[in-house]
C-alpha positions as a LaTeX table, in Angstrom:
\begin{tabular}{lrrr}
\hline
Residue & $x$ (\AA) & $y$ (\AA) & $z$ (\AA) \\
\hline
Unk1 & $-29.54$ & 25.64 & $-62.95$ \\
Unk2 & $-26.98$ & 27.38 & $-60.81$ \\
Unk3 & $-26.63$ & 28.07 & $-57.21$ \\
Unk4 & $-26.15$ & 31.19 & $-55.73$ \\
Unk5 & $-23.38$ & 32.15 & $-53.09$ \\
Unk6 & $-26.13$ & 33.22 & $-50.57$ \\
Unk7 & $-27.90$ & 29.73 & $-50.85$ \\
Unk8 & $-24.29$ & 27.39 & $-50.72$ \\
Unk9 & $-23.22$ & 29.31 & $-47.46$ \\
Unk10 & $-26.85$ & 28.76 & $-45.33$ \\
Unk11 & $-26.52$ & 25.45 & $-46.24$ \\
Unk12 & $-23.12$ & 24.67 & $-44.33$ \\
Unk13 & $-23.88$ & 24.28 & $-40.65$ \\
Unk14 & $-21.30$ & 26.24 & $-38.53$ \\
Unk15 & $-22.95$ & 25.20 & $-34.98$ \\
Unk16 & $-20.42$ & 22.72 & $-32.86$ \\
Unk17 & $-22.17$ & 19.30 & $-32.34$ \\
Unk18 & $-21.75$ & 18.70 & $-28.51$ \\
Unk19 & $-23.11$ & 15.59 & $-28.46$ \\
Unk20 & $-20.22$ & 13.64 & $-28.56$ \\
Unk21 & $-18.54$ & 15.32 & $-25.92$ \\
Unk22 & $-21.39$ & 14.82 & $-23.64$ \\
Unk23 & $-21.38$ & 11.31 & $-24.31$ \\
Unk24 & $-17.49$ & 11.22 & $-23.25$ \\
Unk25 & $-17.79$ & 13.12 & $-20.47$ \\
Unk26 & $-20.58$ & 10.68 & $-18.87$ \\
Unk27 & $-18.53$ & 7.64 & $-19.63$ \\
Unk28 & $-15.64$ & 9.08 & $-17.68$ \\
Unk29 & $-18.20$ & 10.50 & $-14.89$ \\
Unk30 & $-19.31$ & 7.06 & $-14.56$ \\
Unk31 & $-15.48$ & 5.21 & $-14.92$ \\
Unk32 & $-14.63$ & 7.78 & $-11.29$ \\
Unk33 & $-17.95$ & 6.77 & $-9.73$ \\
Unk34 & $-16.60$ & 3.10 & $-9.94$ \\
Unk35 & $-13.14$ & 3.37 & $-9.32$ \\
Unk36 & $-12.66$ & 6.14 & $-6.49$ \\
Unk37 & $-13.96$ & 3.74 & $-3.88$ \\
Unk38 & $-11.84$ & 1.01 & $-5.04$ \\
Unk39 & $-8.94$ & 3.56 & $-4.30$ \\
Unk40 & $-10.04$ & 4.48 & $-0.58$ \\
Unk41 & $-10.20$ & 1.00 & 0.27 \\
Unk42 & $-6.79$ & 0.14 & $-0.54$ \\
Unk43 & $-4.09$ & $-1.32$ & 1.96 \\
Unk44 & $-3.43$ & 0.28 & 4.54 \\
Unk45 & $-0.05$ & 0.68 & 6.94 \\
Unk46 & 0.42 & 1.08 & 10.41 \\
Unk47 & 3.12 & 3.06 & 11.01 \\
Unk48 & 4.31 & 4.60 & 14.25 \\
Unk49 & 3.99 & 8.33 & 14.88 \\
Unk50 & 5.50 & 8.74 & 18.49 \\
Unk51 & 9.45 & 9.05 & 19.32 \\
Unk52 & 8.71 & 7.01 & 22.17 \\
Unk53 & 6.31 & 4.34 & 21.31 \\
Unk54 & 4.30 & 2.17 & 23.48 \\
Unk55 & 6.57 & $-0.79$ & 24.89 \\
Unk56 & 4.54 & $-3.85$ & 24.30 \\
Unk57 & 5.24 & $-7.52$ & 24.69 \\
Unk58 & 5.49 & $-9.91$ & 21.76 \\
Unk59 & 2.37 & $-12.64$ & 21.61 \\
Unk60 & 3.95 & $-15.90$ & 20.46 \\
Unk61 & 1.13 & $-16.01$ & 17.51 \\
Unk62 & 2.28 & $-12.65$ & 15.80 \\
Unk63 & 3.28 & $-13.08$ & 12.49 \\
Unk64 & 6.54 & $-11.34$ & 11.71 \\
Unk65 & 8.74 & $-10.15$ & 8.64 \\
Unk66 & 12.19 & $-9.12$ & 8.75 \\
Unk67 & 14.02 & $-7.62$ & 5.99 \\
Unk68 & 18.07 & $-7.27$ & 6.55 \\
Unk69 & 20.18 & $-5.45$ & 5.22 \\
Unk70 & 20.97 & $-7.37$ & 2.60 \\
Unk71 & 17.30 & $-7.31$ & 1.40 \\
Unk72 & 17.00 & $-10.96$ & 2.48 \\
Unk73 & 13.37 & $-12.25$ & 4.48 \\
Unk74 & 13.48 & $-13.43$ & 7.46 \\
Unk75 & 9.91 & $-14.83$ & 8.49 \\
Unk76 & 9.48 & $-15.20$ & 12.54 \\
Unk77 & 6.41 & $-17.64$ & 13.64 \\
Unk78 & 7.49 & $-17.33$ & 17.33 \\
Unk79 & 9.78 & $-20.03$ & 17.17 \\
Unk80 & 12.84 & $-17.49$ & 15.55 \\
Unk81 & 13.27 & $-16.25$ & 12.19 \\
Unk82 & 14.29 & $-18.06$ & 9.68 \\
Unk83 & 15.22 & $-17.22$ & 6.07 \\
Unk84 & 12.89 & $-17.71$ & 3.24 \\
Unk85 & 13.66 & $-17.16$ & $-0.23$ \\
Unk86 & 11.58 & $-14.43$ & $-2.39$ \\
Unk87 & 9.73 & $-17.16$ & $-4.74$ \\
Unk88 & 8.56 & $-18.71$ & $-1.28$ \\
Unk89 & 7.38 & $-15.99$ & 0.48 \\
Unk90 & 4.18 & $-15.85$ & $-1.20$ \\
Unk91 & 2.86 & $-18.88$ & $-1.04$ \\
Unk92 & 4.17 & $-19.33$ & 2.83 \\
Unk93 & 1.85 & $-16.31$ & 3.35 \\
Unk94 & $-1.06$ & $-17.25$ & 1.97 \\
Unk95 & $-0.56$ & $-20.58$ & 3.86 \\
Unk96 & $-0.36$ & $-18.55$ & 7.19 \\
Unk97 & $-2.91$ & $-16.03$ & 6.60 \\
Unk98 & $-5.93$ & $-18.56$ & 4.66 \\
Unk99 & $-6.30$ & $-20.38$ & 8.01 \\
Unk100 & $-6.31$ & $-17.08$ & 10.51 \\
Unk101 & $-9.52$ & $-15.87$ & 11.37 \\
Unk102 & $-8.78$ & $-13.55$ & 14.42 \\
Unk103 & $-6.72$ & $-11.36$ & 13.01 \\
Unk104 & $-4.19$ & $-10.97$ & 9.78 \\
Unk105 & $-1.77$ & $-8.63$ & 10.94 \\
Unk106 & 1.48 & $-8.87$ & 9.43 \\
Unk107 & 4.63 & $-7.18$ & 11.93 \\
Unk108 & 7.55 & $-5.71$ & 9.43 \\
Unk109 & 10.69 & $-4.70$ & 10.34 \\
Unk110 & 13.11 & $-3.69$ & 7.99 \\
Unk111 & 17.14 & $-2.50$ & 7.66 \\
Unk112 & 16.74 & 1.37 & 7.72 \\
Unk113 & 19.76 & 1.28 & 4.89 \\
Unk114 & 17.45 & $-0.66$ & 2.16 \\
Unk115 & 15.57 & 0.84 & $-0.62$ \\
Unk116 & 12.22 & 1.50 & $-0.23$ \\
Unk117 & 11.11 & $-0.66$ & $-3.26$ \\
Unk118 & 12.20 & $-4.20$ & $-1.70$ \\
Unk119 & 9.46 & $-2.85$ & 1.54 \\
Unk120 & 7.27 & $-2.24$ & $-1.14$ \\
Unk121 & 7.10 & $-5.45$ & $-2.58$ \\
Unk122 & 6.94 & $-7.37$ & 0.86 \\
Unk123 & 3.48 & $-5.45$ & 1.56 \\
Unk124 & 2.29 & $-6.01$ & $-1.65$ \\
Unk125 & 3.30 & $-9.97$ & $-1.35$ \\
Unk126 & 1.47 & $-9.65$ & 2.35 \\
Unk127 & $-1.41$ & $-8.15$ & 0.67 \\
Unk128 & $-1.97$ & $-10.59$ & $-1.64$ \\
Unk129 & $-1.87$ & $-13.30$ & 0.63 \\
Unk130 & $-4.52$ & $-11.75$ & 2.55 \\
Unk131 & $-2.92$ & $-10.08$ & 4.96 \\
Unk132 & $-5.36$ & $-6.70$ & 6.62 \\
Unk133 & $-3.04$ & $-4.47$ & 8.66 \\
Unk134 & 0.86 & $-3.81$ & 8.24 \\
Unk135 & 2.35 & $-3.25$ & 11.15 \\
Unk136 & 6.01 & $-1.42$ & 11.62 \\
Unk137 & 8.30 & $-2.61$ & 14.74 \\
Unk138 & 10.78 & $-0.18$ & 14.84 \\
Unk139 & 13.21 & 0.68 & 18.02 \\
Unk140 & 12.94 & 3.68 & 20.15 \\
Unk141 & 14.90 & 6.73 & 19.67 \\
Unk142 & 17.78 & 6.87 & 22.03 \\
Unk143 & 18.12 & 10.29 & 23.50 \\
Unk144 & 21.17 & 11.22 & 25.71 \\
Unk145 & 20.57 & 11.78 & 29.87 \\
Unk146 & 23.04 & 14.36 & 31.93 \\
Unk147 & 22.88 & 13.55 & 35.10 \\
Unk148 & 22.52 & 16.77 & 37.00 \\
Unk149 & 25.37 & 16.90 & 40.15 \\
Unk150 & 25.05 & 18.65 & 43.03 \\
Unk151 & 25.52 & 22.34 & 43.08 \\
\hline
\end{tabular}
C-alpha cells in the first residue's frame, strides 16, 4: 500500500510551537521581578553637589578614611589617622561598624590624582563591613577676590 503526496504533506505540521517560548519568557519575567529591587537598594554615596559646601565641625566619633596619593589608607578614629594596610582594613571595619548602633557613616576623602578603582574598592570594603552611608569630605573651591579701590 502506497501513500499519496497529498496525504504525506497534511501530515507534517507547519504551525510554530510557542510553548516553549512562553515558558522562557515567564522564567525571565519572574528572574526581573526578584532581582530589580535588589538593584534599587544597593549602596548608596553621599556626594557633595554645592561649590561651596556647608562648613561643619568634625564630631570626635566620625569614622574617617583617607586615601593618599599613593593609594595608601589612612583610617582616622578622632585620635589622627593612622595607616592601615589593605588586608586589615576589612576586618578593622567590621570591628568598628558591628558595635555602632547610631549611625554607620563612613567619611572618605581621597587624593584627587588616584584612580577611581582603588575608591571603588574602599566603598565596597566599607560596605561589607556594614557600613550605610558614604560620605565625601572634600575642600571648598577657592575662587579669586579683587578688591574694588576707590574710584
Amino acid at each position: 500500500m502506497a501513500l499519496s503526496a497529498t496525504s504525506a504533506r497534511a501530515a507534517v505540521k507547519a504551525d510554530i510551537n510557542v510553548t516553549p517560548l512562553i515558558d522562557v519568557m515567564l522564567v525571565l519575567l519572574i528572574i526581573f521581578m526578584i532581582v530589580t529591587p535588589l538593584i534599587a537598594a544597593g549602596f548608596q554615596a553621599t556626594i557633595p553637589r554645592s561649590q561651596n559646601p556647608e562648613n561643619r565641625p568634625e564630631g570626635s566619633d566620625e569614622v574617617k578614611l583617607g586615601i593618599d596619593k599613593d593609594g595608601k589608607f589612612w583610617l582616622d578614629l578622632g585620635s589622627g589617622p593612622h595607616q592601615i594596610p589593605d588586608d586589615q582594613l576589612p576586618q578593622r571595619l567590621q570591628t568598628i561598624y558591628e558595635t555602632r548602633t547610631q549611625d554607620k557613616i563612613l567619611f572618605l576623602k581621597a587624593d584627587q590624582n588616584i584612580e577611581f578603582g582603588r575608591v571603588q574598592q574602599a566603598i565596597e570594603m566599607a560596605r561589607s563591613a556594614g557600613v550605610r552611608v558614604v560620605g565625601a569630605i572634600t575642600e571648598q573651591k577657592q575662587t579669586l577676590t579683587k578688591k574694588k579701590e576707590g574710584g
